[in-house]
C-alpha positions in Angstrom: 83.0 68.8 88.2 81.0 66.4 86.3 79.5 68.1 82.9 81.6 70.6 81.3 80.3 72.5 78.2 82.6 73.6 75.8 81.9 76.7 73.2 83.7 77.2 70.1 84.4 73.4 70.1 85.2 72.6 66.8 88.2 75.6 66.4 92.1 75.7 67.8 92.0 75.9 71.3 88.2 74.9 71.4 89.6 71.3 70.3 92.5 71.7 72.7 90.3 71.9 75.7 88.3 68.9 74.8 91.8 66.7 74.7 92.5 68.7 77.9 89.1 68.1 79.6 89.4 64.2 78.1 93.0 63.7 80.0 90.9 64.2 83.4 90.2 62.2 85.8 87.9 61.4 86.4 86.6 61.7 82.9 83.4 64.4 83.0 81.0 64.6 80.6 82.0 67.1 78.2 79.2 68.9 75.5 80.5 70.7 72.7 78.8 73.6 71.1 79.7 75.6 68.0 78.1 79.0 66.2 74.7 77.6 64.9 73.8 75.2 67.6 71.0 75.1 70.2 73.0 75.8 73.7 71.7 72.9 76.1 73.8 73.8 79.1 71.1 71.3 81.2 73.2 70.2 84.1 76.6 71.9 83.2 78.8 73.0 85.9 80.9 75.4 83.5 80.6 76.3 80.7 84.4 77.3 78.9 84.2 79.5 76.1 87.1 80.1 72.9 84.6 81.6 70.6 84.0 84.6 68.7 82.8 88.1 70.3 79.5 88.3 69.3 78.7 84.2 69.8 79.8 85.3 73.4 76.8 87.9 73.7 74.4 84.7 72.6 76.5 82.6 75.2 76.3 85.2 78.1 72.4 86.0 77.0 71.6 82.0 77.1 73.5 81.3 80.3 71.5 84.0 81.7 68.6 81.8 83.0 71.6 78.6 84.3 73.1 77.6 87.0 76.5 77.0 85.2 80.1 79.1 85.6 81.6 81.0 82.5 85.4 80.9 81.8 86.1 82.8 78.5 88.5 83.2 76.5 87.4 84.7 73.4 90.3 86.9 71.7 88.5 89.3 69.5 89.5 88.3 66.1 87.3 87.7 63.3 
């Protein structure tokens, strides 16, 4: 896996994937994405999501056209 996309990157366990995913080796290429931002998943191989239900829809609609994998692991709390 070379480019990993993460969703819901600035909150808890968004941030605790990045220091995950930046422990690898070797080191992929990590994008971060947050409520609000244009979802480039150009190139992605996953795509791992800790975000909120309804970001999730506009995740799952935007993937919808890419090559890349979802993992979620969106809770349901607002």
């Amino acid at each position: 896996m070379r480019k990993i996309g993460v969703n819901g990157a600035s909150g808890r366990m968004g941030r605790r994937v990045i220091r995950i995913l930046e422990t690898l080796s070797p080191k992929p290429t990590i994008v971060s994405f947050d409520k609000g931002d244009d979802h480039d998943f150009k190139g992605c191989d996953v795509v791992i999501d800790f975000s909120l239900p309804e970001a999730t829809e506009t995740l799952i609609a935007a993937l919808e056209h890419s090559s890349a994998a979802l993992v979620t692991g969106v809770t349901g709390r607002h």
